[in-house]
BALOBA-1460 file (C-alpha; in Angstrom, 3 decimals):
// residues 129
<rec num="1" residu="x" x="1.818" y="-72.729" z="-239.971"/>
<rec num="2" residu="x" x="0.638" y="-70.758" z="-237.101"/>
<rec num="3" residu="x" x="0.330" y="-74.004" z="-234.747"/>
<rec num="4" residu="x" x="3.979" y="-73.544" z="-234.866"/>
<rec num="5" residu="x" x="4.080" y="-70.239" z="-233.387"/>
<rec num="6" residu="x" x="5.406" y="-71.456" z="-230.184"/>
<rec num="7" residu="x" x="8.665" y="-72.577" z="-232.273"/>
<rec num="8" residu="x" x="9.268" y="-68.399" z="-232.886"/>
<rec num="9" residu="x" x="8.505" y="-67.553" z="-229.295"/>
<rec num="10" residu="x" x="11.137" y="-69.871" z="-227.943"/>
<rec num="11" residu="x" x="13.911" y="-68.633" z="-230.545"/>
<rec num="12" residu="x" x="13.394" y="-65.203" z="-229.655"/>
<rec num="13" residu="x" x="12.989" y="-65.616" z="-226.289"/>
<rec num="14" residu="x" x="15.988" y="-68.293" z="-225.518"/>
<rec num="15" residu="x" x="18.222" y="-66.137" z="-227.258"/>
<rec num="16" residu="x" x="17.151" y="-62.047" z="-225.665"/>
<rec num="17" residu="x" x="15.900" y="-63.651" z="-221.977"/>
<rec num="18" residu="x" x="19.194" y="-65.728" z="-221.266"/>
<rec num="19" residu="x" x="20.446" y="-63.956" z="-218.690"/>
<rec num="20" residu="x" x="17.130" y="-63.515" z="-216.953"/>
<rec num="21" residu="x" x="15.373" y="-66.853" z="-217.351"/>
<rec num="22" residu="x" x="17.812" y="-69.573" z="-218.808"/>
<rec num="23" residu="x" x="15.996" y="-72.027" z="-220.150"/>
<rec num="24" residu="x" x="12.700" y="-71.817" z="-217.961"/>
<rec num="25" residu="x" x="10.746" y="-71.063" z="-221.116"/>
<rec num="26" residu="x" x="7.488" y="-73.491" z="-221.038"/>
<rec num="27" residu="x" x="5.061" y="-73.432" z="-223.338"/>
<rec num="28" residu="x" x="1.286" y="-73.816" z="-221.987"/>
<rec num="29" residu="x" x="2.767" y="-74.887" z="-218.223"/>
<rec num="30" residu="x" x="5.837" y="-75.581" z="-216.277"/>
<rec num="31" residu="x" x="4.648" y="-79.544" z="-216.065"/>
<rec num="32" residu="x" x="6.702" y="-79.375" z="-212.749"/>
<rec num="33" residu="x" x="8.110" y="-76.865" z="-210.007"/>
<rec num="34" residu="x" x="10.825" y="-74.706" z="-211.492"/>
<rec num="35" residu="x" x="12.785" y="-71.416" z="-210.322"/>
<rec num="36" residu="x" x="11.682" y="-68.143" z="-210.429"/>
<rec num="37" residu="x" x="11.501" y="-66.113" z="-212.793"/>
<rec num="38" residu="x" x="10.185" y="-67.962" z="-215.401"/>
<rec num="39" residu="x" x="7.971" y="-67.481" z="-218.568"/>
<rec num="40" residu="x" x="4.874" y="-69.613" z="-219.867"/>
<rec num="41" residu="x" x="2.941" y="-69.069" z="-223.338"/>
<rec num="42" residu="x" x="0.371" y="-70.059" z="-224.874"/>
<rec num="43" residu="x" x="-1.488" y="-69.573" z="-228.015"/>
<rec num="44" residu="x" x="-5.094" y="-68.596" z="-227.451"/>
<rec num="45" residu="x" x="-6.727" y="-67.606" z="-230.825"/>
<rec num="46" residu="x" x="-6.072" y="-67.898" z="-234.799"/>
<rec num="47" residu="x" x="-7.957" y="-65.947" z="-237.376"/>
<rec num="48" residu="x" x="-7.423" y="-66.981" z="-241.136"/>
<rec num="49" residu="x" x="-7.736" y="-65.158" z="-243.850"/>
<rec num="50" residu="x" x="-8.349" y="-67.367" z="-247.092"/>
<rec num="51" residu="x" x="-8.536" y="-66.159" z="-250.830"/>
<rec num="52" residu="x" x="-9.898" y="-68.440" z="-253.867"/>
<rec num="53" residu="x" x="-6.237" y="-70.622" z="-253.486"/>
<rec num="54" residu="x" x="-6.981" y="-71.267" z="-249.910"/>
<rec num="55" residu="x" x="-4.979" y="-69.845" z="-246.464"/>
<rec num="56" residu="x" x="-3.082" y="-66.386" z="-247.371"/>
<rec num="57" residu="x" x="-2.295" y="-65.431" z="-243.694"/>
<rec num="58" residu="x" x="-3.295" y="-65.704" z="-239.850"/>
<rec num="59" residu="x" x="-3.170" y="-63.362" z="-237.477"/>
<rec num="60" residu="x" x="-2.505" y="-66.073" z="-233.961"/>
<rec num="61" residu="x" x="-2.745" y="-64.307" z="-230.563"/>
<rec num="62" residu="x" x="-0.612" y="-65.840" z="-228.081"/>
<rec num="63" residu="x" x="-0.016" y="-64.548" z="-224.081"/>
<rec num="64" residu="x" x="3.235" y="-64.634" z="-222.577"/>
<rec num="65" residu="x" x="3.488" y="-64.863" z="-218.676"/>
<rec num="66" residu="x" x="6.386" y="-63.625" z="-216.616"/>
<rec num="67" residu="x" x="6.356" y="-65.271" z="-213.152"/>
<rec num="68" residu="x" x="8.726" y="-63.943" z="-210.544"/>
<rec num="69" residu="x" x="9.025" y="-63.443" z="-206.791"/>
<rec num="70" residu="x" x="9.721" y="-59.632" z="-207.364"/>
<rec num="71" residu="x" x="7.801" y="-57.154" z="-208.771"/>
<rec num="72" residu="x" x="10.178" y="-55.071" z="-210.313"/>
<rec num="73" residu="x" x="12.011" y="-57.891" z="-211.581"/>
<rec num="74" residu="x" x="8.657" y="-59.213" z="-213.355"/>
<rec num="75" residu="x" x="8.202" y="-55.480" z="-214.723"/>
<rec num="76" residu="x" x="11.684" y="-55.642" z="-216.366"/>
<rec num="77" residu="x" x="11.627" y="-58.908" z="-217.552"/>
<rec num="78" residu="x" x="8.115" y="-58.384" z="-218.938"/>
<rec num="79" residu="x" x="9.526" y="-54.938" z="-220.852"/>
<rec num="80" residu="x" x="12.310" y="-56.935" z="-222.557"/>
<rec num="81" residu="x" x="9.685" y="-59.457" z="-223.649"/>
<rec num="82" residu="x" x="7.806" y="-56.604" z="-225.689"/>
<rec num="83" residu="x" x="10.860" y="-55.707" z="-226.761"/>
<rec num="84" residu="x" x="12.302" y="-59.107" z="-228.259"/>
<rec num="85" residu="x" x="8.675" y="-59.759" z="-229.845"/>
<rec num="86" residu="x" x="7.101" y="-56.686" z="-230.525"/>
<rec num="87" residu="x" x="7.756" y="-55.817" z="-234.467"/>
<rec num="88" residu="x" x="10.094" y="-58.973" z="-235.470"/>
<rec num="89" residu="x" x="9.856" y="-60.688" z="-238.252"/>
<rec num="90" residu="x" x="11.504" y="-63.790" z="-239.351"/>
<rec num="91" residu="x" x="11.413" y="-67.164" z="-241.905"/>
<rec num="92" residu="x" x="11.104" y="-70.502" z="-240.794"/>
<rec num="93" residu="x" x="11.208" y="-73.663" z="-243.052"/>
<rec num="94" residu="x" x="7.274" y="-73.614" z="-243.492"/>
<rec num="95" residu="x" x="5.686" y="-70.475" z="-242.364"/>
<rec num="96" residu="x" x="7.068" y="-66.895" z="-241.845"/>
<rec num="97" residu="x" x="6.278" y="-64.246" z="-238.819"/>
<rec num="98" residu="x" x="5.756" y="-61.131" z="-240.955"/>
<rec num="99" residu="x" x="4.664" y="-58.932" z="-237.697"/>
<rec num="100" residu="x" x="4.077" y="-59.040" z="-233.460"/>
<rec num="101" residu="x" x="2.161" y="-56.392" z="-231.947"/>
<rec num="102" residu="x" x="1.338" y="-55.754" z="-228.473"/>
<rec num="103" residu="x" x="-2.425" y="-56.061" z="-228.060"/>
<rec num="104" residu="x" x="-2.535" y="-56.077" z="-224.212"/>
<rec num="105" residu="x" x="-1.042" y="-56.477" z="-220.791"/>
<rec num="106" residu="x" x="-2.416" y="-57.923" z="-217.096"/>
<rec num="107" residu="x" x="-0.711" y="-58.106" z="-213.830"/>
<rec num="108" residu="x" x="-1.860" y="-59.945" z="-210.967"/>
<rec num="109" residu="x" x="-0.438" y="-61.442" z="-208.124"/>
<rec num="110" residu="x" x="-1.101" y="-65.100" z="-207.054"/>
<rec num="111" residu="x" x="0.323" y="-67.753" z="-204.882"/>
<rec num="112" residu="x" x="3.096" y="-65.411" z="-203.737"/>
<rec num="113" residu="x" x="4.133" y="-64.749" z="-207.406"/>
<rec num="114" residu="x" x="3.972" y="-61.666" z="-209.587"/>
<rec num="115" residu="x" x="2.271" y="-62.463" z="-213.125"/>
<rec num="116" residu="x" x="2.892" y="-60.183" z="-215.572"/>
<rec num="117" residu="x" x="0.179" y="-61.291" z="-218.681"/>
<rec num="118" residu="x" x="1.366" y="-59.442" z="-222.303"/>
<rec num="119" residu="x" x="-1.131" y="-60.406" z="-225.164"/>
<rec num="120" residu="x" x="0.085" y="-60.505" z="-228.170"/>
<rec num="121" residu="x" x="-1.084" y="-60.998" z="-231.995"/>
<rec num="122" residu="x" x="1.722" y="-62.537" z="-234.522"/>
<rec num="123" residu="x" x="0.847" y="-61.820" z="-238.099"/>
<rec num="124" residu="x" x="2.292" y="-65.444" z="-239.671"/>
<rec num="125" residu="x" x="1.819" y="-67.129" z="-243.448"/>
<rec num="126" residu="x" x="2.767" y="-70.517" z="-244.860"/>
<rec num="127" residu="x" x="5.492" y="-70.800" z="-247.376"/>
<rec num="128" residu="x" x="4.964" y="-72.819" z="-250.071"/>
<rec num="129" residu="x" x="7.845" y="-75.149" z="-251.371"/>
């Protein structure tokens, strides 16, 4: 279930960064050279919680970059990312996202490009069928 965190991440993001990014949304890399701005994620932790029936929930912290040539475009891009993630909730076929949180945020500049790092942790559980 939380493996397929990346799946929520895209929705949101395709949908609330289309003006900004298009479809420059990559998940661990960009694979090849693409415009600026762009945004990369990647999932860097699960913890699971288990009862006596197995998996109840896991709590999967995932960092989502903002790369851009400007710095104030890389600020504003990175706010509307907290934004779209930050508190949503939604159901998917086999797991749910019951809660996002902002657990940190990094900026550094490399290469000639603005990063702007926002960690956060998705609160996700399987649905049973």
């Amino acid at each position: 279930m939380s493996l397929s965190i990346g799946k929520h991440i895209r929705q949101v993001l395709s949908t609330s960064l289309k003006d900004e990014v298009g479809e420059r949304l990559y998940p661990i890399s960009t694979v090849k050279d693409t415009d600026f701005p762009f945004v990369v994620y990647d999932r860097s932790a699960i913890r699971t919680e288990y009862t006596k029936d197995g998996c109840a929930s896991d709590t999967v912290t995932v960092t989502v970059y903002v790369l851009t040539e400007n710095y104030s475009e890389g600020v504003a891009i990175a706010e509307k990312v907290r934004d779209s993630l930050e508190g949503v909730s939604k159901t998917y076929d086999n797991f749910a996202v019951d809660d996002c949180s902002l657990t940190g945020a990094d900026e550094a500049f490399n290469n000639n490009t603005f990063i702007q790092a926002l960690t956060f942790n998705f609160e996700t559980r399987l649905i049973y069928k």
